[in-house]
PDB file of N, CA, C and O in Angstrom, chain B, residues numbered from 101:
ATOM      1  N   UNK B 101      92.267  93.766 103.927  1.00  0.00           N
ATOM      2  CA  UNK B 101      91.998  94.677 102.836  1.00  0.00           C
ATOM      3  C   UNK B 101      90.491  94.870 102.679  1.00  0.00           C
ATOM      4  O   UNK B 101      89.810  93.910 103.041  1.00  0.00           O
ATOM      5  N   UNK B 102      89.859  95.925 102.211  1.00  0.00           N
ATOM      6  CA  UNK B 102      88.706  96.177 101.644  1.00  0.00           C
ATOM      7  C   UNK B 102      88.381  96.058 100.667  1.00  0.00           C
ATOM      8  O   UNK B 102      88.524  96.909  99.789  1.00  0.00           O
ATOM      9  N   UNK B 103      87.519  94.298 100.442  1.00  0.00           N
ATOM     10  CA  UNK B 103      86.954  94.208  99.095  1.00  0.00           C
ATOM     11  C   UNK B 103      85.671  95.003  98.536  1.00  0.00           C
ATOM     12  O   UNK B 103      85.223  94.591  97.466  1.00  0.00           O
ATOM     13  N   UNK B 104      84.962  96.221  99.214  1.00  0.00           N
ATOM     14  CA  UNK B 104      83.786  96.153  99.129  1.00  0.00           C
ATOM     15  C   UNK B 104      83.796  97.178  97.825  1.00  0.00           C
ATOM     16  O   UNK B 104      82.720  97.506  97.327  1.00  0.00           O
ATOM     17  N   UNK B 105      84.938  97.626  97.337  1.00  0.00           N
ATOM     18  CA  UNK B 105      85.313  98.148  95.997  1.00  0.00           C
ATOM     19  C   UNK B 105      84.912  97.064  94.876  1.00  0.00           C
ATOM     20  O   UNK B 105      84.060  97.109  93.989  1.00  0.00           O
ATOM     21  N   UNK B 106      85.835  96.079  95.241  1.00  0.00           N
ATOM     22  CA  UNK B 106      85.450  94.905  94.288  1.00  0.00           C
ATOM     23  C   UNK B 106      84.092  94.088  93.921  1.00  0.00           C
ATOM     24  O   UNK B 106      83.874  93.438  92.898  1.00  0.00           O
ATOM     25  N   UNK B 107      83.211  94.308  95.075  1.00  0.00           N
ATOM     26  CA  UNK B 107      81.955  93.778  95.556  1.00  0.00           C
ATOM     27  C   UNK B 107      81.031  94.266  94.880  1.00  0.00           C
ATOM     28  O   UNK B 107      80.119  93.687  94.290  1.00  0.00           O
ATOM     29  N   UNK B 108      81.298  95.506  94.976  1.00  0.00           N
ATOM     30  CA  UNK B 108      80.397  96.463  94.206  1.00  0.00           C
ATOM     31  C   UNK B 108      80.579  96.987  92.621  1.00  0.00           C
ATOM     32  O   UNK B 108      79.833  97.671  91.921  1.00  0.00           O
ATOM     33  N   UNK B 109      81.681  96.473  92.393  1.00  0.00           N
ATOM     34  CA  UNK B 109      81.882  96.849  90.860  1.00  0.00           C
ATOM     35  C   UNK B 109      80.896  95.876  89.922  1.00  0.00           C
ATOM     36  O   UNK B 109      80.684  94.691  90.178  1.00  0.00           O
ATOM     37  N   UNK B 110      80.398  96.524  88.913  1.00  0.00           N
ATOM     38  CA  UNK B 110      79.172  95.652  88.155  1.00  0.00           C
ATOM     39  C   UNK B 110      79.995  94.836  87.404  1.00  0.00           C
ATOM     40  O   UNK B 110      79.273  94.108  86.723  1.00  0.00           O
ATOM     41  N   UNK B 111      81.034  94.637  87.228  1.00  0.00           N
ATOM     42  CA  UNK B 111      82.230  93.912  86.207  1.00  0.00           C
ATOM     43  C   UNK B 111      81.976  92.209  87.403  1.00  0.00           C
ATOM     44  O   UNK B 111      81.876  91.048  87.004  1.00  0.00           O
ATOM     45  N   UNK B 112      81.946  92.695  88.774  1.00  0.00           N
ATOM     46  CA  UNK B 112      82.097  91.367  89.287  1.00  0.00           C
ATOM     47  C   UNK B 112      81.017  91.136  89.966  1.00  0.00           C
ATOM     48  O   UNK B 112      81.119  90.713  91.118  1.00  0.00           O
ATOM     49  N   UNK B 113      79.865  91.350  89.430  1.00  0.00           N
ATOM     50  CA  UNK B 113      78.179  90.922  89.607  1.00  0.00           C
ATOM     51  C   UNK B 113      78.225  89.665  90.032  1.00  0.00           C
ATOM     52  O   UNK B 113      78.088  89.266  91.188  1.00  0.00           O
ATOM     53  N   UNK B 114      78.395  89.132  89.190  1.00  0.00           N
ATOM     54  CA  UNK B 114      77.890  87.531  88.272  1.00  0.00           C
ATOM     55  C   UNK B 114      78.634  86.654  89.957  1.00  0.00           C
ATOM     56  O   UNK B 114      78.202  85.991  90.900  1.00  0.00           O
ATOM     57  N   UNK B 115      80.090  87.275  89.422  1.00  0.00           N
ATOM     58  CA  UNK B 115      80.840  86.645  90.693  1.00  0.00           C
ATOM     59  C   UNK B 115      80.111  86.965  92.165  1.00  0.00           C
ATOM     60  O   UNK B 115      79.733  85.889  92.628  1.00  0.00           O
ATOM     61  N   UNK B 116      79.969  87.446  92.551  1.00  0.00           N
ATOM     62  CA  UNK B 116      79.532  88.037  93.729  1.00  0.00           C
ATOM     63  C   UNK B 116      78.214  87.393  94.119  1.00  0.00           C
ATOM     64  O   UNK B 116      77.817  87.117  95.251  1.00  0.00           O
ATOM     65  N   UNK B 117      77.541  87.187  92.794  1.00  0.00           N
ATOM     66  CA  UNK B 117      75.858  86.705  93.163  1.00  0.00           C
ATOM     67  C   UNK B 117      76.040  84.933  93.340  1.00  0.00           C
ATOM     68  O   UNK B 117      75.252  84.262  94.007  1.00  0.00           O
ATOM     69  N   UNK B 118      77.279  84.338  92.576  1.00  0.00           N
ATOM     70  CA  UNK B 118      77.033  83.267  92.554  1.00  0.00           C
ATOM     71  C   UNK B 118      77.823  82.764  94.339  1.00  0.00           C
ATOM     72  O   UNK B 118      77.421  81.841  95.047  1.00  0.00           O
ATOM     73  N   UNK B 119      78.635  83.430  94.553  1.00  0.00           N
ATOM     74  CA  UNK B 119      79.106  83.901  96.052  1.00  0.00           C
ATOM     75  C   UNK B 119      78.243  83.476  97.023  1.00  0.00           C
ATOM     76  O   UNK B 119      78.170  82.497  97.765  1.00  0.00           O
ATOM     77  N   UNK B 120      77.524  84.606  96.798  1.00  0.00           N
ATOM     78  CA  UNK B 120      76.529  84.551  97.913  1.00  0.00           C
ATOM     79  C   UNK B 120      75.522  83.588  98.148  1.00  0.00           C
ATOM     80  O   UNK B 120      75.087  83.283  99.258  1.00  0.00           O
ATOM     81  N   UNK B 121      75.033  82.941  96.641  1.00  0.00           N
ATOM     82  CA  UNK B 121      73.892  82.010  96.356  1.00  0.00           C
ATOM     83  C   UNK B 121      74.451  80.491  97.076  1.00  0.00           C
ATOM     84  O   UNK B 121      73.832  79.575  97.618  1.00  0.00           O
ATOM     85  N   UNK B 122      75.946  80.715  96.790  1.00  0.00           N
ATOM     86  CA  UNK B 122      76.706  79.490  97.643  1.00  0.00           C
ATOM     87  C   UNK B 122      76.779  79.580  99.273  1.00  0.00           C
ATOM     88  O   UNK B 122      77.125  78.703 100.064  1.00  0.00           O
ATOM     89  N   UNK B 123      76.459  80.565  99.458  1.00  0.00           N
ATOM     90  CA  UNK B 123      76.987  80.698 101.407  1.00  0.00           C
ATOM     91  C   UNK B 123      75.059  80.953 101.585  1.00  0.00           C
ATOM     92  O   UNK B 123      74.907  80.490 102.716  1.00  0.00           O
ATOM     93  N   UNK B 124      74.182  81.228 101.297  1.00  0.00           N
ATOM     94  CA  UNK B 124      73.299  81.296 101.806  1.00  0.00           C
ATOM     95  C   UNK B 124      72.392  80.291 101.769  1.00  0.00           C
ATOM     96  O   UNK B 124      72.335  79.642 100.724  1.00  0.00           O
ATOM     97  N   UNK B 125      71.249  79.843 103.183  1.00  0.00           N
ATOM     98  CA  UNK B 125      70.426  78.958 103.204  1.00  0.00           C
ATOM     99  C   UNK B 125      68.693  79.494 103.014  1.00  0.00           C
ATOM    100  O   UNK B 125      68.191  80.117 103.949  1.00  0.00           O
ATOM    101  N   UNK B 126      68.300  79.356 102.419  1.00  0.00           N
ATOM    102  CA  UNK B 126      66.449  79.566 102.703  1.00  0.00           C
ATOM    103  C   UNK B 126      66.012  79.378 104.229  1.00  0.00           C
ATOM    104  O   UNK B 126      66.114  78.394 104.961  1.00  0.00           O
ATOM    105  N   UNK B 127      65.605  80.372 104.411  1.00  0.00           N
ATOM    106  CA  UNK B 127      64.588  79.946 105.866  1.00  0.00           C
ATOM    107  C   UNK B 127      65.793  81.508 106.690  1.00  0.00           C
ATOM    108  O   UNK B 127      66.661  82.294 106.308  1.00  0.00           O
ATOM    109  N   UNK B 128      65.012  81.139 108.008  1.00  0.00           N
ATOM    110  CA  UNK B 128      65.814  81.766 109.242  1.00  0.00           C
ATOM    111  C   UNK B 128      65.869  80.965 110.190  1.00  0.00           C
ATOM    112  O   UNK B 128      64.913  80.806 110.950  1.00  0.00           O
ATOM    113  N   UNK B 129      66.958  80.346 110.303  1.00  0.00           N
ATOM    114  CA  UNK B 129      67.703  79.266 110.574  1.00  0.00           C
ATOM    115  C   UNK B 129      68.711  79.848 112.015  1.00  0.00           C
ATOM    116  O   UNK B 129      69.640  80.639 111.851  1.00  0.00           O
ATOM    117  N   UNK B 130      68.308  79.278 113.429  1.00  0.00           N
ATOM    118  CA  UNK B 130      68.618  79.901 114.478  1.00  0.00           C
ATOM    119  C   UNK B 130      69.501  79.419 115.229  1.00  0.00           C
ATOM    120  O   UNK B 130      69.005  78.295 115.153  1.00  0.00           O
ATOM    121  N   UNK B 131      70.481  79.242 115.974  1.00  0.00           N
ATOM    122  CA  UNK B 131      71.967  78.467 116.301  1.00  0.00           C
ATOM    123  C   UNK B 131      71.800  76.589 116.458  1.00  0.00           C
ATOM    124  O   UNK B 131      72.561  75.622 116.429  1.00  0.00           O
ATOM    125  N   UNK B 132      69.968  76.898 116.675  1.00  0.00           N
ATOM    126  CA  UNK B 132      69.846  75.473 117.131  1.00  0.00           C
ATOM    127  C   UNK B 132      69.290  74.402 116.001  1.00  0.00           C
ATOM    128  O   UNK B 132      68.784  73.316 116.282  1.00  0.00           O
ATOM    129  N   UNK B 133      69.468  74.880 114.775  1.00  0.00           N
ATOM    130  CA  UNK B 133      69.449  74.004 113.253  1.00  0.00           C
ATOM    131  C   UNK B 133      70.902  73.402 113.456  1.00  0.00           C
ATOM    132  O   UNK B 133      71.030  72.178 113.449  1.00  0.00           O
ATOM    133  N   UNK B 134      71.623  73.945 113.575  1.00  0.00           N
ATOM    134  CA  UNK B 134      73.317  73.530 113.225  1.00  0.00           C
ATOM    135  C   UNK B 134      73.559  72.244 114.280  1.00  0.00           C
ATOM    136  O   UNK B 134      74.168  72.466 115.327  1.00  0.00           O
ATOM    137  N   UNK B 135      73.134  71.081 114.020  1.00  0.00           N
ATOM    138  CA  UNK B 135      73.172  69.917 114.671  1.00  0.00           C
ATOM    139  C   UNK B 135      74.234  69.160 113.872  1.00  0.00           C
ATOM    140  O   UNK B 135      74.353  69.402 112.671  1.00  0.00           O
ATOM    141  N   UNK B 136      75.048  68.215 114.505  1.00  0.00           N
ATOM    142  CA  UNK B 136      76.108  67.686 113.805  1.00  0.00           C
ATOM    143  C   UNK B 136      74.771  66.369 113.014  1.00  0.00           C
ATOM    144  O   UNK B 136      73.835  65.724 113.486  1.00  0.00           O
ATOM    145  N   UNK B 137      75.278  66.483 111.894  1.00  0.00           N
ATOM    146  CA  UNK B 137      74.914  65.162 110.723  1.00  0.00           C
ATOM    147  C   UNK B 137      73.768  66.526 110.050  1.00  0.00           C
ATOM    148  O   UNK B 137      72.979  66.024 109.250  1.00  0.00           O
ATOM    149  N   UNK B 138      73.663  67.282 110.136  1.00  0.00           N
ATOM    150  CA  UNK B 138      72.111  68.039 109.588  1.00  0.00           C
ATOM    151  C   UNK B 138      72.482  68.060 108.082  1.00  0.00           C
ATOM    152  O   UNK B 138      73.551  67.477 107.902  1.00  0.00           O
ATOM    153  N   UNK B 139      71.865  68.609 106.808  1.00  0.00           N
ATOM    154  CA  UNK B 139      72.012  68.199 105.676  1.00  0.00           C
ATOM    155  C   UNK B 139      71.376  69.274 105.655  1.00  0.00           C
ATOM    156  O   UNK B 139      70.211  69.204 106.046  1.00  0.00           O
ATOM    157  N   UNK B 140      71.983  70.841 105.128  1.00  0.00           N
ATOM    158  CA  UNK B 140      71.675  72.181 104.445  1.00  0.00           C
ATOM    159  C   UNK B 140      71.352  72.093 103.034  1.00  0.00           C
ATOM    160  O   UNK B 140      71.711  71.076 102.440  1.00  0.00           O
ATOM    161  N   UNK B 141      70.711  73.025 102.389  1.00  0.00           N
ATOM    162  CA  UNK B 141      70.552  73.242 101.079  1.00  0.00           C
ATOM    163  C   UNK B 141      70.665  74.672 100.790  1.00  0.00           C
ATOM    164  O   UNK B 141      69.787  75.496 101.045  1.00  0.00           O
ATOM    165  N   UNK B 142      72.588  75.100  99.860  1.00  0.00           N
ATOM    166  CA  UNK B 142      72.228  76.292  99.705  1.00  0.00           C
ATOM    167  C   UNK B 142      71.099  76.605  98.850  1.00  0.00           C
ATOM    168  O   UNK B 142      70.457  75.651  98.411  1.00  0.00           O
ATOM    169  N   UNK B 143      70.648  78.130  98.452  1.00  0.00           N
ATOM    170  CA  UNK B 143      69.724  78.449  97.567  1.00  0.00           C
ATOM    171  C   UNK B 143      70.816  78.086  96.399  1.00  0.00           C
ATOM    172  O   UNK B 143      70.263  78.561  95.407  1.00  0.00           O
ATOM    173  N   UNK B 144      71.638  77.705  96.100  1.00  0.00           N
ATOM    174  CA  UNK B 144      72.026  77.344  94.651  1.00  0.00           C
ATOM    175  C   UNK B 144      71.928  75.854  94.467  1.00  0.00           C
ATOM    176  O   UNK B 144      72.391  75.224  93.517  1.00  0.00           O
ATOM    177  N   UNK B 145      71.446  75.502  95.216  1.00  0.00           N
ATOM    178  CA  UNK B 145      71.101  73.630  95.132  1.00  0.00           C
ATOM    179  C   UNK B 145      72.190  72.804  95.835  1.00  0.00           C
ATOM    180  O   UNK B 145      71.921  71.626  96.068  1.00  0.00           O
ATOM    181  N   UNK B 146      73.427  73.302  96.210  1.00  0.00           N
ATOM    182  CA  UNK B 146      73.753  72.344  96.425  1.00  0.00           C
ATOM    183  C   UNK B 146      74.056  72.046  98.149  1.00  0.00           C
ATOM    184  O   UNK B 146      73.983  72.986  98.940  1.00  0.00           O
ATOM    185  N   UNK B 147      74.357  70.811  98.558  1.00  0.00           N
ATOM    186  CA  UNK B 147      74.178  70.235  99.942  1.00  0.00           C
ATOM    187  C   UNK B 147      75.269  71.041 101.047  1.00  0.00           C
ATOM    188  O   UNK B 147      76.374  71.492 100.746  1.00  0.00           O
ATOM    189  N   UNK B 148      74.845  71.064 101.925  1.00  0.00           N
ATOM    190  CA  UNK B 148      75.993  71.597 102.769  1.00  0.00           C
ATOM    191  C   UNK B 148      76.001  70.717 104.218  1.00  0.00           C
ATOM    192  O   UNK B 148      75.240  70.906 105.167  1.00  0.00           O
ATOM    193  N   UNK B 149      76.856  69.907 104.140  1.00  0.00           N
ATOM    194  CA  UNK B 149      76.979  69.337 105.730  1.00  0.00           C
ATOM    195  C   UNK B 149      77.472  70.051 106.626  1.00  0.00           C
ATOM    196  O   UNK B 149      78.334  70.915 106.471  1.00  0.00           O
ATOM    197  N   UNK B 150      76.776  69.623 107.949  1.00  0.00           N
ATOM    198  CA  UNK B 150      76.820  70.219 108.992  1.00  0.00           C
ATOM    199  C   UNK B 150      77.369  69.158 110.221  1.00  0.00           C
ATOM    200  O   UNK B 150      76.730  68.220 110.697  1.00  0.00           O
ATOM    201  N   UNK B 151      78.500  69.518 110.519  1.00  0.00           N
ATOM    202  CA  UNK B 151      79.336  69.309 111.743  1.00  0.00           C
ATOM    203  C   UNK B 151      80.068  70.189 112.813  1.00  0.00           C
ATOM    204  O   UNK B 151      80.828  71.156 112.840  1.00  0.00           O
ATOM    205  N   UNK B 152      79.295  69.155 113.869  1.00  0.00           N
ATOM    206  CA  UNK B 152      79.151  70.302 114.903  1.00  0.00           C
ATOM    207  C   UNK B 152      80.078  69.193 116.185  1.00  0.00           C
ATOM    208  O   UNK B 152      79.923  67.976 116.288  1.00  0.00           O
ATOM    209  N   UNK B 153      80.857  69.917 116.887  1.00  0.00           N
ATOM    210  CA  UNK B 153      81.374  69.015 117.827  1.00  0.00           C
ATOM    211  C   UNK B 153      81.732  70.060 118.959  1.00  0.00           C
ATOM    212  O   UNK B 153      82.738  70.769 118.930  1.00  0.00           O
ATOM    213  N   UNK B 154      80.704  70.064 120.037  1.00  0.00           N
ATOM    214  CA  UNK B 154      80.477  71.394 121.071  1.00  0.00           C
ATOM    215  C   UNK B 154      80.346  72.757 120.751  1.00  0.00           C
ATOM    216  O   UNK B 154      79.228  73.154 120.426  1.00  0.00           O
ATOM    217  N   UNK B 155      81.089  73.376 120.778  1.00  0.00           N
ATOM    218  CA  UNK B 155      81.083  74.943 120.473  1.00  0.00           C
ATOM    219  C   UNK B 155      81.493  74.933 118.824  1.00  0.00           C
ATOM    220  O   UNK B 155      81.152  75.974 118.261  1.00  0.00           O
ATOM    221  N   UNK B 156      82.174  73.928 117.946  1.00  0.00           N
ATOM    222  CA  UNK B 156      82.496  74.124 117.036  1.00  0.00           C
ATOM    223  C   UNK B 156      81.830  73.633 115.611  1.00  0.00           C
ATOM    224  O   UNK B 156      81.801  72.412 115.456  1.00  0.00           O
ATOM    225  N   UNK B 157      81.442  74.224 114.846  1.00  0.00           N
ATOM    226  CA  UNK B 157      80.307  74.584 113.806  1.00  0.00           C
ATOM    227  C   UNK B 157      80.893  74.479 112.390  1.00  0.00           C
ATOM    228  O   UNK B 157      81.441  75.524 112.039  1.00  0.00           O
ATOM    229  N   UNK B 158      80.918  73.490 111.490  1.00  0.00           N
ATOM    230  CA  UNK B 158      81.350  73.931 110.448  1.00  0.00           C
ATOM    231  C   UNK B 158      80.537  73.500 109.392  1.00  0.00           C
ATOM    232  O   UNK B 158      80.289  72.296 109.320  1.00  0.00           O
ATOM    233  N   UNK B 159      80.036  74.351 108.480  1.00  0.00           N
ATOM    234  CA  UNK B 159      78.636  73.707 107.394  1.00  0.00           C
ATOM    235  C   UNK B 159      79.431  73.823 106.102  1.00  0.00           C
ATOM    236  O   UNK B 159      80.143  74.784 105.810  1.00  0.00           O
ATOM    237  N   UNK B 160      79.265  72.922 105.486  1.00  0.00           N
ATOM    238  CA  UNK B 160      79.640  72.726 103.993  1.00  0.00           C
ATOM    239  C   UNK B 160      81.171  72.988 104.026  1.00  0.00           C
ATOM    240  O   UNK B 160      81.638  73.339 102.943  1.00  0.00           O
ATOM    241  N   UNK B 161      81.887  72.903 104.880  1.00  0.00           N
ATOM    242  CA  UNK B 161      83.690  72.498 105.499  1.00  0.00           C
ATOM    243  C   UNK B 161      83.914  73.939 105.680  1.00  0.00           C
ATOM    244  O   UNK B 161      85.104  74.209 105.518  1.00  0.00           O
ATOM    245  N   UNK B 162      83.045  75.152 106.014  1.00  0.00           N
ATOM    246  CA  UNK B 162      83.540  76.177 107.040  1.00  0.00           C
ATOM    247  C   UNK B 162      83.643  76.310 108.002  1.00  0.00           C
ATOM    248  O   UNK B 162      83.349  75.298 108.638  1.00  0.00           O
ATOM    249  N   UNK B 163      83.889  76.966 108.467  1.00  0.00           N
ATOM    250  CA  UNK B 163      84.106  77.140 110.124  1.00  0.00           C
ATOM    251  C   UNK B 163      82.714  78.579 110.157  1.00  0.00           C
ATOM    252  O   UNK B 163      82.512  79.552 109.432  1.00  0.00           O
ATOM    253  N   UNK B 164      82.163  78.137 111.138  1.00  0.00           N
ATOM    254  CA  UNK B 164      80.857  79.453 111.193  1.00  0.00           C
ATOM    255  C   UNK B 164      80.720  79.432 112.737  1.00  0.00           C
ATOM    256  O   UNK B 164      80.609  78.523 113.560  1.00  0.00           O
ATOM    257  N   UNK B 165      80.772  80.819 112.814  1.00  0.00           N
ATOM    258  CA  UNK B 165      80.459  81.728 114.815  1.00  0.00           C
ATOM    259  C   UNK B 165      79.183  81.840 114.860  1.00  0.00           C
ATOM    260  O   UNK B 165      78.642  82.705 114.171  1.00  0.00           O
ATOM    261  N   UNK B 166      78.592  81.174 115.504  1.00  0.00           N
ATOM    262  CA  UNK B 166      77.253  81.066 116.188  1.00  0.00           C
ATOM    263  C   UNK B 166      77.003  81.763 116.883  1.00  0.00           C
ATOM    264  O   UNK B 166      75.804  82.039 116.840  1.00  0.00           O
ATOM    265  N   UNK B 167      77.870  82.580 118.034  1.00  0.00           N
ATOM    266  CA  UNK B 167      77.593  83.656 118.647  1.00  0.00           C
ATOM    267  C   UNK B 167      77.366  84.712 118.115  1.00  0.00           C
ATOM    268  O   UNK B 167      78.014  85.042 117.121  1.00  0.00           O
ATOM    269  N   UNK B 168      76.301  85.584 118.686  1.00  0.00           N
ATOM    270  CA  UNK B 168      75.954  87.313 117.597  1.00  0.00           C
ATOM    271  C   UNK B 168      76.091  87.031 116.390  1.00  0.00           C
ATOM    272  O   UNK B 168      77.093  87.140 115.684  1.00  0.00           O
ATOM    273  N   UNK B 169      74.726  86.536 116.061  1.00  0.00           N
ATOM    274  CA  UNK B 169      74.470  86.523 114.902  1.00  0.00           C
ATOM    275  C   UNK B 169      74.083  87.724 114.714  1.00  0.00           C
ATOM    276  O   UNK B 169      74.123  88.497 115.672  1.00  0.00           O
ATOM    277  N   UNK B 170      73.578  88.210 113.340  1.00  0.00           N
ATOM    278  CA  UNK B 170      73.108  89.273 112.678  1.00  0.00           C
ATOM    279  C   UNK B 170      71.478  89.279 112.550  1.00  0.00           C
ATOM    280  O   UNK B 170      71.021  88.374 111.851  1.00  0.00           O
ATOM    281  N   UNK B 171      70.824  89.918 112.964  1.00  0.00           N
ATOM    282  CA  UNK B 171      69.380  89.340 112.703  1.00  0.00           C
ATOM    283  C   UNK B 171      68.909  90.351 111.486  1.00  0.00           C
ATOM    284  O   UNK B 171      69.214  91.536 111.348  1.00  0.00           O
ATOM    285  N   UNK B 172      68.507  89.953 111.082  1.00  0.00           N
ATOM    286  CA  UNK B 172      67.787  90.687 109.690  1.00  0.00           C
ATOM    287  C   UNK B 172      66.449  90.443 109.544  1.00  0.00           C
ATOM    288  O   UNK B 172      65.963  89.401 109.984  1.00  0.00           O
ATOM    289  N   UNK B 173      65.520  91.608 108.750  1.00  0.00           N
ATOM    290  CA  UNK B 173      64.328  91.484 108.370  1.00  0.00           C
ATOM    291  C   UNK B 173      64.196  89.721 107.819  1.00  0.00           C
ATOM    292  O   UNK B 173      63.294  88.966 108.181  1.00  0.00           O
ATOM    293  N   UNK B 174      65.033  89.447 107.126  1.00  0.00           N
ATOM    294  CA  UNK B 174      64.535  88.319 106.170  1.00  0.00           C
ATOM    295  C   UNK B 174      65.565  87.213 106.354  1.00  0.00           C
ATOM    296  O   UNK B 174      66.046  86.358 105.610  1.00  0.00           O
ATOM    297  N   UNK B 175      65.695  87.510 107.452  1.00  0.00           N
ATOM    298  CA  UNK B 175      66.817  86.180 107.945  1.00  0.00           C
ATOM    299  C   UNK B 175      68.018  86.561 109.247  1.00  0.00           C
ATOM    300  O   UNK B 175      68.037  87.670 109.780  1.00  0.00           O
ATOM    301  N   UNK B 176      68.929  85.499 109.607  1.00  0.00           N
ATOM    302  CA  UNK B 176      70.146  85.198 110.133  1.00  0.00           C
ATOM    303  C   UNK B 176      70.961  85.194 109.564  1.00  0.00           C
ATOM    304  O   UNK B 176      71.036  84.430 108.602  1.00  0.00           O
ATOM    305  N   UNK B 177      72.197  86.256 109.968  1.00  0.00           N
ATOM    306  CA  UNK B 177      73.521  85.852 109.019  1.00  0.00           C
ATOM    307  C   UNK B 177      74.630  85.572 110.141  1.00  0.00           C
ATOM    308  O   UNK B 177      74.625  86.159 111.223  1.00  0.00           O
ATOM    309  N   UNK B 178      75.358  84.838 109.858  1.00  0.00           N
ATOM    310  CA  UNK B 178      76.451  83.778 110.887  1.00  0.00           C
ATOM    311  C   UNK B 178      77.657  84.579 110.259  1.00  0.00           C
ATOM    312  O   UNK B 178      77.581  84.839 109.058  1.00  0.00           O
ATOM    313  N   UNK B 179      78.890  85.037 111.050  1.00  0.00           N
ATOM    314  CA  UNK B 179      79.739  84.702 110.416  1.00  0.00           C
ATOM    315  C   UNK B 179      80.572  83.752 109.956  1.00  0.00           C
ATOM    316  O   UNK B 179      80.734  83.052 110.956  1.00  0.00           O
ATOM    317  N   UNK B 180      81.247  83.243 109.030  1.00  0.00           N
ATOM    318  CA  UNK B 180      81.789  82.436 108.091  1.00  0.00           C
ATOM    319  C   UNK B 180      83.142  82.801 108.047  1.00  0.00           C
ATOM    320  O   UNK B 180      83.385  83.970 107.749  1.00  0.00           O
ATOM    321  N   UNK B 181      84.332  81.824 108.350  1.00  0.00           N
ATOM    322  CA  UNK B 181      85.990  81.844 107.937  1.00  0.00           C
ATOM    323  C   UNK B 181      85.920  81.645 106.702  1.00  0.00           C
ATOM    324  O   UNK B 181      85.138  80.872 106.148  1.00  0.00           O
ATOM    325  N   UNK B 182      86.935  82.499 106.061  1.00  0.00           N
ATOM    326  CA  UNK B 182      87.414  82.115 104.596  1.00  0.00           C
ATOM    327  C   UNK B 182      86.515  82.259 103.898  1.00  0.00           C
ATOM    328  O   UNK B 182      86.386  81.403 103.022  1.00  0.00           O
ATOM    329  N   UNK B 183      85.721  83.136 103.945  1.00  0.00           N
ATOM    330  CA  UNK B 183      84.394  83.644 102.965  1.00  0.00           C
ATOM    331  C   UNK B 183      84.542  84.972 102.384  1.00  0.00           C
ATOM    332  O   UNK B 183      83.655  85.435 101.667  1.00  0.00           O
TER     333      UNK B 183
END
């Protein structure tokens, strides 16, 4: 389905910002941060562990694709399961 109706409605701001403040890290952070035992900090303070066991990546108990990332002016964006 297409949430980007919901995303964008100003009714679910608050929700959406605190969303994102949870899935995102400070910095630009490149496939080779994601070391198993590493210790993230979203921008909302709190910790995100990082376990990594070969190809498989999961920070703060997601599952995240390291391949084709997104590069952006002001960062890396990974995709994320169940986000």
């Amino acid at each position: 389905s297409d949430l980007r109706p919901v995303l964008e409605d100003p009714a679910q701001r608050a929700v959406f910002t605190r969303l994102l403040r949870h899935h995102v890290v400070a910095g630009r952070l490149g496939p080779d941060a994601f070391v198993d035992g590493a210790m993230l900090t979203s921008i909302d303070g709190r910790p995100l562990a990082v376990r990594r066991i070969g190809p498989v990546v999961e920070v703060g108990g997601v599952r995240v694709r390291l391949a084709d990332p997104v590069e952006g002016d002001n960062g890396v964006a990974y995709e994320a399961a169940d986000v």
